[in-house]
Structure formats: C-alpha cells, structure tokens
C-alpha positions in Angstrom: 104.5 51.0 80.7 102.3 53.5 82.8 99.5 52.4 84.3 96.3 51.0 82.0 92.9 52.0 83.3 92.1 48.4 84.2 89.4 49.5 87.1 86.4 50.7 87.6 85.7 53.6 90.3 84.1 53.7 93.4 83.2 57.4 95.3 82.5 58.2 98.8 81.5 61.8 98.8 82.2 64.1 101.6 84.8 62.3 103.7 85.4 64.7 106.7 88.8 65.3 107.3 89.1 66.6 110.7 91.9 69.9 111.1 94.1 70.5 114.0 91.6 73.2 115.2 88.2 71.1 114.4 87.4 72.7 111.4 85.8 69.7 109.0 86.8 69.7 105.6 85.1 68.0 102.9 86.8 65.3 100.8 85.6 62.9 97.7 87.4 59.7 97.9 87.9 57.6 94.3 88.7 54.2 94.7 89.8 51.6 92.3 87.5 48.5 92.1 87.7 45.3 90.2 85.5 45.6 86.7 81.6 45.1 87.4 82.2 45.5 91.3 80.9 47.7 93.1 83.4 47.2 96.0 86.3 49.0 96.0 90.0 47.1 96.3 90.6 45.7 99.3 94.4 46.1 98.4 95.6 49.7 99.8 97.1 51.4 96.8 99.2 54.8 96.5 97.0 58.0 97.2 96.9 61.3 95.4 95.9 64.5 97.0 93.9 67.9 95.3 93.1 70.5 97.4 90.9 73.1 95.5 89.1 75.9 96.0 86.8 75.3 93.0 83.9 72.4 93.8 85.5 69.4 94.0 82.3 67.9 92.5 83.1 70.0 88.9 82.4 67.6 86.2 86.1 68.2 84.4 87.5 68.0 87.8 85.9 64.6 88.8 86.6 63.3 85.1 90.3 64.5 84.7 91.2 63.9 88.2 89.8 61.8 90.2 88.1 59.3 88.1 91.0 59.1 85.5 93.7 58.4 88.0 91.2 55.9 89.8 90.7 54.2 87.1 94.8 53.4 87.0 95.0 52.2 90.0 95.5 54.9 92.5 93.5 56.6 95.4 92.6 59.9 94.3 91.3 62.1 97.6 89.8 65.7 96.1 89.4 68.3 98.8 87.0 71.5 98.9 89.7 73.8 100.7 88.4 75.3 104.1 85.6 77.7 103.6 84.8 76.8 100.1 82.0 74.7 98.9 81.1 71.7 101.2 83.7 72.3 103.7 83.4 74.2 107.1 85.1 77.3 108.0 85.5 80.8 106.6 87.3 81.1 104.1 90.5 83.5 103.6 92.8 83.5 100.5 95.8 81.2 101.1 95.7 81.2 104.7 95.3 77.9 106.7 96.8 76.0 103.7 99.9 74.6 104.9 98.1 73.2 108.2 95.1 72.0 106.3 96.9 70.5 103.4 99.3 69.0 105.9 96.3 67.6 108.2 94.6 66.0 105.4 97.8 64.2 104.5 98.0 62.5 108.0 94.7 61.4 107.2 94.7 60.1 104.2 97.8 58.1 104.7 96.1 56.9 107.8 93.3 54.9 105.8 93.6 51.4 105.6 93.0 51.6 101.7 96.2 53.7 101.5 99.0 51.9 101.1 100.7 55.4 102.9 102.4 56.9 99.9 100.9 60.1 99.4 101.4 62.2 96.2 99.9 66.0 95.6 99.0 67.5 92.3 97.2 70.5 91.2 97.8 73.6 89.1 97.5 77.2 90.3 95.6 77.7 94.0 95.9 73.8 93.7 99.5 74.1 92.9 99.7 77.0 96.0 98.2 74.6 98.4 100.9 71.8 97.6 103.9 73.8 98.3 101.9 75.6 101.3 101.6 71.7 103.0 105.0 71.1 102.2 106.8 73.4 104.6 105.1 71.3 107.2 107.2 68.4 105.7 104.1 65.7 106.6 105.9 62.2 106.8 103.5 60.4 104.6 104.1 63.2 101.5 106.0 60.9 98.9 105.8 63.1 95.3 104.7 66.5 93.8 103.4 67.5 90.8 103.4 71.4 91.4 101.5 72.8 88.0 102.0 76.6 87.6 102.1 77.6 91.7 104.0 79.7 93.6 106.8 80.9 95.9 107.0 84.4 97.5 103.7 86.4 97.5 105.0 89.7 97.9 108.3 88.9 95.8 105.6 87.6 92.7 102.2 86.7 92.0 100.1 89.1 94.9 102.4 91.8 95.3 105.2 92.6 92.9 107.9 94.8 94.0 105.3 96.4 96.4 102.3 96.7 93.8 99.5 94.5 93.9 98.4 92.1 91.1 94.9 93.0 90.1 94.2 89.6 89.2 93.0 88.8 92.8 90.6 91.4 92.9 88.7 90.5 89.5 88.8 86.7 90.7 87.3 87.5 94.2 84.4 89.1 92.1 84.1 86.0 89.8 85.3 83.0 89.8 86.5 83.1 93.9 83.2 85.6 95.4 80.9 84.7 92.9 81.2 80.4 94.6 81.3 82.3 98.0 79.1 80.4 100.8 77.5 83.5 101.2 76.4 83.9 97.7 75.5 80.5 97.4 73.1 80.3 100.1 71.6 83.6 99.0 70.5 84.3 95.5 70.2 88.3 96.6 74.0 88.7 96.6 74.6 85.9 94.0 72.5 88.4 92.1 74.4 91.7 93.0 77.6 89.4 92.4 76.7 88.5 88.7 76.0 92.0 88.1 79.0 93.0 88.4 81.4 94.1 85.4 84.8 94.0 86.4 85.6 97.0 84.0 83.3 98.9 85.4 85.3 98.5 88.7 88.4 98.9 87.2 87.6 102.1 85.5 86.1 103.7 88.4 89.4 102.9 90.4 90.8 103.0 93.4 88.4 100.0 94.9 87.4 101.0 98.6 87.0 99.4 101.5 83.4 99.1 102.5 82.5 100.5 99.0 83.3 97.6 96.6 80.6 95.3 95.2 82.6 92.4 97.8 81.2 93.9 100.8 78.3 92.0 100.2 81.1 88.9 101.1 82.7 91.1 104.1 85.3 87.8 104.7 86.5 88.5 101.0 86.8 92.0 100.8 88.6 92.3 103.8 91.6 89.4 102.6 91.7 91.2 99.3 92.7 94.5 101.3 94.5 92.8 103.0 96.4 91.6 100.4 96.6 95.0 99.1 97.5 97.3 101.5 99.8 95.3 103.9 103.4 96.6 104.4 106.3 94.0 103.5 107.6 94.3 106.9 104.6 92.9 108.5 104.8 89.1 109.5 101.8 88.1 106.9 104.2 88.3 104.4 106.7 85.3 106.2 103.5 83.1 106.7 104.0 79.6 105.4 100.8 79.2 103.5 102.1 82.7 101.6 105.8 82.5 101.3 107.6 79.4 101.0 110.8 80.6 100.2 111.1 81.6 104.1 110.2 77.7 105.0 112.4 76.1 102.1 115.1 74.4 104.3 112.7 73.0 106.4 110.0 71.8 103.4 109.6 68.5 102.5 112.4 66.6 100.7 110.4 64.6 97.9 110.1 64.0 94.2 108.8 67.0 92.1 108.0 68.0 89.5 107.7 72.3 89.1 105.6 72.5 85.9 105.3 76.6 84.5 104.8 78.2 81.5 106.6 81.3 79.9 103.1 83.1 79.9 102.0 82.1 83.0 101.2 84.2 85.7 103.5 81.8 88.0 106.3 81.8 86.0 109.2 83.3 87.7 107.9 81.5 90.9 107.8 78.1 89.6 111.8 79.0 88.5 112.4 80.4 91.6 111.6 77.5 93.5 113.7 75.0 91.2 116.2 76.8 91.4 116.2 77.2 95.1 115.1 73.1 95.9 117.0 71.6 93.2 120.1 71.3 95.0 119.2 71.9 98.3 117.4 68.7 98.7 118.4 65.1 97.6 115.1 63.8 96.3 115.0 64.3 92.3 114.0 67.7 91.1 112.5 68.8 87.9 111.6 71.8 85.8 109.5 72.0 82.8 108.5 75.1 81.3 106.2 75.6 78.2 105.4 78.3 76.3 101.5 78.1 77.3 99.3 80.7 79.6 97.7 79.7 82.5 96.0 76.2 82.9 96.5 72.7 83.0 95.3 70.0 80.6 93.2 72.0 78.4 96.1 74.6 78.2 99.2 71.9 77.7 97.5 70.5 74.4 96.9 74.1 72.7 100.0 74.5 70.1 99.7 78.8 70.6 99.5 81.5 73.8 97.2 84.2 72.8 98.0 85.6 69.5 101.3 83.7 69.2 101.8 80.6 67.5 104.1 77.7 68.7 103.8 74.3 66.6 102.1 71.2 67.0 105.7 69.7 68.6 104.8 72.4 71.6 101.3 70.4 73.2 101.8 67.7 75.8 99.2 65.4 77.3 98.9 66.6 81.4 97.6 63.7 83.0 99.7 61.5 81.1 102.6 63.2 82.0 101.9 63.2 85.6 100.8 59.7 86.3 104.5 58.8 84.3 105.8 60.6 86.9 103.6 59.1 89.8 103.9 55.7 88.3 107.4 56.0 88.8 108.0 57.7 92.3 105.0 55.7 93.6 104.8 52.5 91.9 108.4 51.6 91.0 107.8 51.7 87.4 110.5 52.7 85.0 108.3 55.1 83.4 110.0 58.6 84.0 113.4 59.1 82.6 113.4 62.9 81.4 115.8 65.8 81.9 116.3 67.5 85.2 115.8 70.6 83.0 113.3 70.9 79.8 112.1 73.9 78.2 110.3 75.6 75.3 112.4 77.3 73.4 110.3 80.1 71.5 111.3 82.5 68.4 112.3 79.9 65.8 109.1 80.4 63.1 109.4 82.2 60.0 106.7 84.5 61.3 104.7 84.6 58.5 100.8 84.4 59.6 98.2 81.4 60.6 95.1 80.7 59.0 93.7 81.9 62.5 95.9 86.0 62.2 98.4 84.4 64.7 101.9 85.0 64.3 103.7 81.9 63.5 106.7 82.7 66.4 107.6 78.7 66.4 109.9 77.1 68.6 111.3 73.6 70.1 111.9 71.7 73.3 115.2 72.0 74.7 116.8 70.2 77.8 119.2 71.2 80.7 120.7 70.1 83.3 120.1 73.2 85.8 118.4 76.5 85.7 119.7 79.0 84.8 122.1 76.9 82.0 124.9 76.6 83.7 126.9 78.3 80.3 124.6 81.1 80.0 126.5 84.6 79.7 124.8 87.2 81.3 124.8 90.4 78.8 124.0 93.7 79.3 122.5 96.2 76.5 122.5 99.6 77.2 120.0 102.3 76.8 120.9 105.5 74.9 119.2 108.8 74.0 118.9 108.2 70.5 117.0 104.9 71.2 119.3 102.5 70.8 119.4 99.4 72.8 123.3 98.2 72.2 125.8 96.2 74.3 128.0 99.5 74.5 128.1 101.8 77.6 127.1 105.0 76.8 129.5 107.8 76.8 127.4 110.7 77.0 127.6 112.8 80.6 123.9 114.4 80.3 121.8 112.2 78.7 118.5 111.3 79.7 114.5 111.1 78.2 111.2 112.4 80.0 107.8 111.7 80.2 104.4 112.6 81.7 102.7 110.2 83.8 99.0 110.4 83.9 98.0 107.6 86.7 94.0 108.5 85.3 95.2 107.6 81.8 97.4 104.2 82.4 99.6 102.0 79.7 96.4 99.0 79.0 97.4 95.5 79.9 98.0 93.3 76.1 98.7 90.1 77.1 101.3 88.6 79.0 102.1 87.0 82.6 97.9 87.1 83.3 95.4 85.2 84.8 92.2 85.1 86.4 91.2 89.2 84.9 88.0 87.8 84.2 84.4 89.5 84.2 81.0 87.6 84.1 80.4 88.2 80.7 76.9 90.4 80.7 73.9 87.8 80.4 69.8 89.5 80.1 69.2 86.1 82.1 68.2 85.8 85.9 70.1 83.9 88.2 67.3 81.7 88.4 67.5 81.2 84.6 71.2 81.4 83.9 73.4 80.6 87.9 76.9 82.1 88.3 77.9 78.3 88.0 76.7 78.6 84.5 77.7 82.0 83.4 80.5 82.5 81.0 84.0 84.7 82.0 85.6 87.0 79.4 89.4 87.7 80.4 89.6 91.3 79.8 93.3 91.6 79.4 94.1 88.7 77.2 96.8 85.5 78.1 100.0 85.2 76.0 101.8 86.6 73.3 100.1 89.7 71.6 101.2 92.2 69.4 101.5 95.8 71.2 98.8 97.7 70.1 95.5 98.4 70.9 91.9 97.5 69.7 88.4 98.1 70.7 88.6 94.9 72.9 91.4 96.8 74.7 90.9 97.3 78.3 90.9 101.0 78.7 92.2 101.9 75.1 90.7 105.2 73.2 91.0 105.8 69.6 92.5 106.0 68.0 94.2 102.3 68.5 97.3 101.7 67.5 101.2 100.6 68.7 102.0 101.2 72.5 104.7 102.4 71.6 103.1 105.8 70.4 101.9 106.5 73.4 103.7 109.7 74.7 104.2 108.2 78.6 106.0 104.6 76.6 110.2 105.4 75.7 111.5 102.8 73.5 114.6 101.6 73.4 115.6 98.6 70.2 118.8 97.3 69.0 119.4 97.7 65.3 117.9 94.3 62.8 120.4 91.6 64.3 122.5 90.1 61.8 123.0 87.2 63.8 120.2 85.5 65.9 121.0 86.1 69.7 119.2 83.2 71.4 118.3 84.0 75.5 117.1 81.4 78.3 116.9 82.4 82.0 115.8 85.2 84.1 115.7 88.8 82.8 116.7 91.8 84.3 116.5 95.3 84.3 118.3 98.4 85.7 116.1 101.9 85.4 118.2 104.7 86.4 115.3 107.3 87.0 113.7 110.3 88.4 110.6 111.6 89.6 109.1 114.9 90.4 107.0 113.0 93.2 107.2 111.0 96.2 106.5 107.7 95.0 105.4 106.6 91.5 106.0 103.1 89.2 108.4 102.0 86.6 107.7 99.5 84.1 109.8 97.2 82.0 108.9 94.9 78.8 110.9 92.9 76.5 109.4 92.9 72.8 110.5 90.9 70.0 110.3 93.3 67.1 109.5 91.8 63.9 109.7 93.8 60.8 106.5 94.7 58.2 105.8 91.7 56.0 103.6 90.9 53.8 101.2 89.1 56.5 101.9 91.6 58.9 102.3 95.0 57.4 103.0 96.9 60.5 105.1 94.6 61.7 104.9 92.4 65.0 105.7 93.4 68.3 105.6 90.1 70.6 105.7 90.7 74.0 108.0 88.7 75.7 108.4 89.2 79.8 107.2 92.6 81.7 108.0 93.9 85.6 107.0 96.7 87.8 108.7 98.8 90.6 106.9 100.8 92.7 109.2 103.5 93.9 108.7 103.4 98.0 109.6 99.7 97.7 113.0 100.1 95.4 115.8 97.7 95.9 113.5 95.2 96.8 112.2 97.1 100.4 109.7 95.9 102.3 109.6 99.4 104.8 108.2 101.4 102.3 111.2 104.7 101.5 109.7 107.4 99.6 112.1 109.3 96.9 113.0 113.3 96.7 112.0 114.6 94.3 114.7 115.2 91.7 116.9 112.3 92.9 118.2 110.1 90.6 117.7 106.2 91.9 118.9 103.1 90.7 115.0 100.6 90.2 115.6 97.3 89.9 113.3 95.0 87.9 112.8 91.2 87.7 111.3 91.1 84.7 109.9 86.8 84.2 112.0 84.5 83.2 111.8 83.5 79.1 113.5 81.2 76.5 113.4 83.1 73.2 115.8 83.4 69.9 115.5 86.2 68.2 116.1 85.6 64.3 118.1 87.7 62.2 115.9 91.0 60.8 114.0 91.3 63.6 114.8 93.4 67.1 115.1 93.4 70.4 113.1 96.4 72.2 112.7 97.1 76.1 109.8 99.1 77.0 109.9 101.9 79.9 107.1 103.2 81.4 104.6 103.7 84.6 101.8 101.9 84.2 101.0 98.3 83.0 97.1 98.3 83.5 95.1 96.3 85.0 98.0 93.9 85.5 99.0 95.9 88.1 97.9 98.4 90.0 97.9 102.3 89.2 100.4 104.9 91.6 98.5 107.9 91.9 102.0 109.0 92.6 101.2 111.2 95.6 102.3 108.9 98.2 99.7 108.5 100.6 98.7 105.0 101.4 97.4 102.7 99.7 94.3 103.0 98.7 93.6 105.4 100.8 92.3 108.4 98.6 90.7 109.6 94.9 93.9 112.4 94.8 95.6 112.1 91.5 99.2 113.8 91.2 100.5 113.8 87.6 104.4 112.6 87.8 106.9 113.9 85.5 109.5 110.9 85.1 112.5 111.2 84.2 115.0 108.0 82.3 118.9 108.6 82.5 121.1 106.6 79.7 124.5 108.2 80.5 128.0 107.2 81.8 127.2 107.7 85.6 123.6 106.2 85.2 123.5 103.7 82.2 119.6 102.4 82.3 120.5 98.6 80.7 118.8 95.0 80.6 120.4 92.2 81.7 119.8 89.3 79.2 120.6 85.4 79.7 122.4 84.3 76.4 122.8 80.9 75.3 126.2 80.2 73.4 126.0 80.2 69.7 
C-alpha cells in the first residue's frame, strides 16, 4: 500500500537556504501535521526536494507537489532556483545548479524534521537541476525521480550537433524573460516583454546581440548567446550543471527513476543517461518511456501526442507513480516492483480516424530488461536514386540526388521532439488588466505526432499548403508497402553521404511512418516519428568547428531520437533529407562565418550520394519477430 493522505499540511514560506558563496535562496517547506493541528509532526519524516525556475508559489505546483506529497507523509521542500522569483542572485540558464541543488540538500537533510533521507523530483529544468546536483554526489541524496531532463547540452537539447535549439530563445522571451526580476519589478519592460511575438522574431531572423527584444533583460540575452555561439571546445560545454555525461562516474549512486517520452524534447537524453548509469552504478536503475510530449502530470494522463492517437491503456497517474517509487526507496514499503525497462510501444492501431481528426496510431506497454533490448538487430536500409529505401546496398557507381537550399525559405517545424516554442498569445489587454502571469502561450510549432504537411497555422508555411514532401529542397526516400510488420525499439541512426557547394551548411533526417489513403484519411498519413540535424563544421560529432570544400563528398552522421514503433503491413517506412528543420533548429546561412554574426545569405546547392562507394542508409533497431 502507498502512502494514504492521512495529514494535514503545514507551510513555512521562504526558508533561506544559504549557498556556498552567500547567495540566499528561497524555499517553501510543507510539513505533515496530525488532522486539525496546526503543528507540524514532531516526528522527522523523509524529505523531497524541487528546485524550479517557475514560482514555487504556482497554484498547480503547490497543489501537485508540495501539498499532495505532504499530505502522505513526507517533507516536501520547493525551491525558487537562484535568480528567479523570491530568491537572490542573478540568474543564468543552468549554471550554478549542481552547487545550489547540492547546497540545499545539506540543508535540508540538516533539519531536525528530516529524518535525512532526501529524494529529488521534477520534470524538465526541474529534471535538469536533479541530475546537475547529482554530480556533486551530496551524502544525504537517497532517490531520484528525473522526469524528461537531460544529459549532454551540446550533444542534445541546447546545441545539437553544433546547431542551437530554438526552443531556448522563444522561452527566454516567455515563459523564462517574461518572470525575469527585472520585468517583474518593472511593468515598462514587462510591457515591452508581452509585446512580443515570437514569430515575429523568428521571421526576421538572425536574432542580434544588443538588438533582440531580451536586451531589455541584459543577464538573459547574454546566456542565450551564450548558449548560441559558444564553440564545443570551450570548457562551458564540460560544466557540471550543463553536461553530466562528463561527471557520470563520479555522480551519485542512488535509486532512479529516468522518466521520457518518445515526443519529448529530452528524449534521447533521458536514454542516454540510462543507458550510461544503469550498470555503472549499483543502486537500482529504471527507464520509462511513453509516447507523450513534454510535461508531467497533466501530460502522462492524455491518451494522444499532438495529432496522434495512442489508447486509453497509454495514460499513467505521475504522482502516484512517483510516491510508489519514493514510498519504496524511502519508506521501506513494498510498493515498487516494475521492470528495469518499460516502454510505449507505438504503431499498433488500425489508423482509421478519432472523433477529434487524430489518427488512431495505437500502441502497448512493453518491458525490458536493458536499453537498447539486448536482442535488437541493428539493420540498415539503404538509399537509392529511384527512391527506394531497401535493405540492399546499392550497386550503382554514380548515383546521387540534388537540391537547392534556400536558408531565407527553411523546411517549417510539424511537430515532433518540441518544447517551450511558445509566444504570448496577442492580448488588446494592458498589463495592468491582463499580467504576463496571466497571459496565455500558443506553441507555434506543435508537440507530437503530426502529419507532414502544412496549414495556415504552420510556422512559416505559404500556400499553397500541402505534404513536405513536395517541397523541392525535401528528397524522399520509402521502402515499398511492407508485407510483414517490421517492429523497431532503440536509437536511430543515420549516415548522409553528401556534398555542398559551400563552406558549411545543415543536413536533416526524419523518420515517417507512411500510411496509405483511406477512407478517413484520403491523402494518406505521414506520422513523424524521430528527426536530427548536422551542421556541417561540426560533422563527426566535432566540437573545433572544420569547415568542408566545396565539392567534397563527407560522410554526416546523425542521431536521430530514440523511438519504439511497429510499422503494420501496407503502410511505409520513409527517411526524410534535407537542410532545414525550422524553428526547431536553427537556420545555416551556409556561408560560414560565425554564428550569428551577419544578415549574408548564400544559397547552398546540396548534393545526396546513394551509390556503392557512398551508400546514404538509416540504421534501424529491430525487435525479433
């Protein structure tokens, strides 16, 4: 039995928890108290630890974490990170985490209501934070509960093969700079803040330094360039609040649990570091992976991702899940037996259509023992000129297909690995009538599963709207209808062999699942599965940026993220090659100066080879029949 919310709830608001270098940050402390007392147990109980960047005071976040978990008999300690909110200091994206977070658990285990157990739980920056604290290996840290977080920033989720993530500039105009202190203390640049149209940005593209609407929050703009223009080789990128894989051998050995989703924009990091801690340390290890986007409770119990549909049997209750979990590691109760390995296993629907237009892609829970399966066979399908996408080498000596890469007309973002594209959806309201707190965000790129073509809504789409795959800069590649359902689980990779009349441009990769006209769908259904970028300076995964020759042919290397799909019998499986996946990433103006550092456009003529000396192929994880 987990625990019963046998208590009522006693708050202390801003706790200071004191940092290493003086800097006081601001922590709500939920106690457990006997029924109609207003004292809190005298008894020290088992603590659990948020660190967030977004108000600790939110209504949902006092509710869902701190009250709820209170109420069961636990110490529940929510932080406003440095910089943020009620705490002191300036604030700068991911830095100072792994000290902070590490500080704070000292602290708390230190207080004589704390029994000096200490778990961490979170999802996304307050997934970050956990693993960031964790390299410090605090004694007192006893579980984790790491929800959709992170491992290597340039490797995934910042940078990506040496192009930045847009995501972290559109939330440093909403949801991150529109809660600065700045703007908070002054309703001036709250105002210019809530202005601001994140498209509008976008379009008008490259964002400058000194010239973007964040230079009204100087501390912000300057991490977000940071962020974007820093080489690999620099020592930012081995900081342990940034990249953990560097720190892994030395991170804390305790319980965890890394909790993803296939659409999330964390996926292949929360793999990543299963895979790497799993059997590195002896503490009990465990991977679960939906088929959700980005989020935590509120996400889990939603049975679709965007315009995909999953089943009823996909949703899971969060908070129950985690205080099994807790309520094991912490308490002793025998209330967390699952599989070192679970996962959603998408593609087994009939794809016929919901009542809402989504495509009914179904799919089941599946469990494991490690990650990747231990009996998965890694296949290759090969690219050829006619547009096949077959297991077969080609055979052909000369055979390769061309496009023109326009970096002022980019391949628009559908869906996918995304998070945080948000604008402040436009409001006629003041900020005295309508506050940023209050204002509703519009994602502008969509979260999930979507079928490949545009629509008005489309970020930087122009009629006429239609498949992706029309697009002249988009080469296709797609096995013939399977007669047999191939079923894949694992990480997906691909091998561009590839060209360019430039000195440094992108190559993009997608995985579709091609589903065939129907009578819902007369067009058919092309379902995104898992995308990737190279950018070509940082090939074969660089972090001192090489520029090409022009004419060269080069092997790029892709990760694409990881998936867990079956793909029926009728339907196909398609890769996608191009240049540009926008706004999810970043556009190459394909000249090669720095980053950021111009409004010069060069138009790149790219070149794809699928012959015997250069077969372009994806690497697919299949699952046995």
């Amino acid at each position: 039995m987990v625990s019963d919310p046998n208590y009522d709830v006693v708050v202390r608001h801003d706790a200071t928890v004191e940092t290493r270098d003086g800097t006081g940050l601001a922590t709500d402390i939920y106690r457990p108290a006997e029924p109609g007392s207003e004292e809190p147990l005298a008894e020290p109980k088992p603590a659990l630890l948020v660190r967030t960047p977004y108000d600790k005071r939110e209504r949902k976040r006092a509710e869902r974490q701190g009250n709820w978990y209170a109420e069961r008999g636990y110490v529940v300690a929510i932080q406003d990170v440095r910089g943020r909110f009620a705490s002191e200091g300036e604030f700068y994206l991911l830095k100072n985490e792994a000290e902070d977070g590490a500080d704070t658990v000292e602290w708390l285990a230190g207080r004589p209501y704390c029994d000096g157990q200490i778990g961490t739980m979170g999802t996304s920056y307050m997934a970050w934070v956990q693993n960031a604290l964790a390299t410090r290996d605090p004694e007192p840290l006893s579980a984790m509960f790491v929800n959709q977080g992170a491992a290597n920033a340039w490797k995934a989720t910042l940078r990506h093969h040496g192009a930045f993530e847009l995501r972290w500039l559109t939330w440093a105009l909403t949801i991150g700079g529109g809660f600065a202190k700045r703007g908070l203390d002054d309703a001036d640049v709250q105002r210019r803040l809530a202005a601001v149209d994140t498209r509008d940005v976008l379009a008008g593209e490259p964002v400058t330094r000194g010239q973007s609407p964040l230079r009204w929050i100087p501390n912000y703009e300057s991490y977000v360039f940071d962020y974007m223009t820093t080489p690999g080789s620099d020592d930012f990128w081995t900081d342990p609040s940034i990249n953990f894989e560097v720190h892994y051998d030395k991170s804390a050995d305790v319980p965890t649990v890394y909790a993803g989703s296939w659409y999330d924009s964390y996926a292949k990091a929360t793999c990543d570091n299963f895979t790497a801690l799993a059997d590195r340390k002896e503490s009990d290890h465990f991977l679960l992976m939906g088929a959700w986007t980005h989020g935590g409770q509120s996400t889990w119990t939603k049975p679709y991702a965007g315009e995909a549909a999953f089943g009823a049997d996909m949703t899971r209750n969060y908070l129950e899940t985690k205080l099994r979990f807790f309520d094991h590691y912490l308490k002793g109760r025998e209330t967390w037996d699952e599989p070192r390995v679970q996962y959603f296993r998408m593609g087994t629907g009939e794809g016929t259509s919901t009542t809402a237009g989504r495509l009914r892609h179904g799919g089941e829970w599946v469990t494991g023992t490690d990650w990747p399966l231990p009996d998965t066979e890694f296949t290759s399908y090969y690219a050829h000129g006619d547009g096949r996408l077959v297991a077969e080498r080609p055979a052909e000596t000369d055979s390769a297909t061309t496009y023109e890469f326009d970096p002022r007309n980019p391949v628009p973002t559908i869906g996918g690995n995304c998070s945080s594209y948000y604008t402040f959806e436009p409001r006629p309201e003041s900020i005295e009538e309508l506050p940023v707190a209050d204002r509703p965000t519009k994602s502008i790129t969509g979260r999930g599963g979507y079928d490949q073509r545009t629509r008005p809504e489309t970020f930087g789409a122009e009629q006429p709207y239609g498949p992706l795959e029309e697009r002249t800069d988009v080469v296709v590649f797609r096995t013939p209808p399977l007669t047999d359902p191939i079923e894949i689980a694992g990480p997906v990779r691909v091998r561009l062999y590839a060209a360019t009349d430039v000195p440094d441009t992108d190559f993009t990769a997608k995985l579709v699942d091609e589903y065939p006209p129907s009578g819902d769908f007369p067009s058919g259904f092309a379902l995104n599965l898992t995308d990737s970028i190279c950018r070509a300076r940082y090939r074969g995964y660089r972090r001192d940026p090489d520029f090409v020759d022009p004419g060269e042919i080069y092997a790029f290397d892709l990760e694409l993220y990881p998936t867990a799909n079956v793909f029926k019998t009728g339907r196909r499986i398609r890769l996608d090659v191009s240049s540009s996946n926008y706004p999810r990433y970043d556009v190459n103006h394909n000249t090669g100066d720095e980053l950021y550092g111009g409004r010069e456009y060069r138009q790149a003529t790219n070149t794809v080879y699928h012959e015997a000396d250069h077969p372009t192929h994806v690497e697919l994880p299949i699952r046995p029949s």
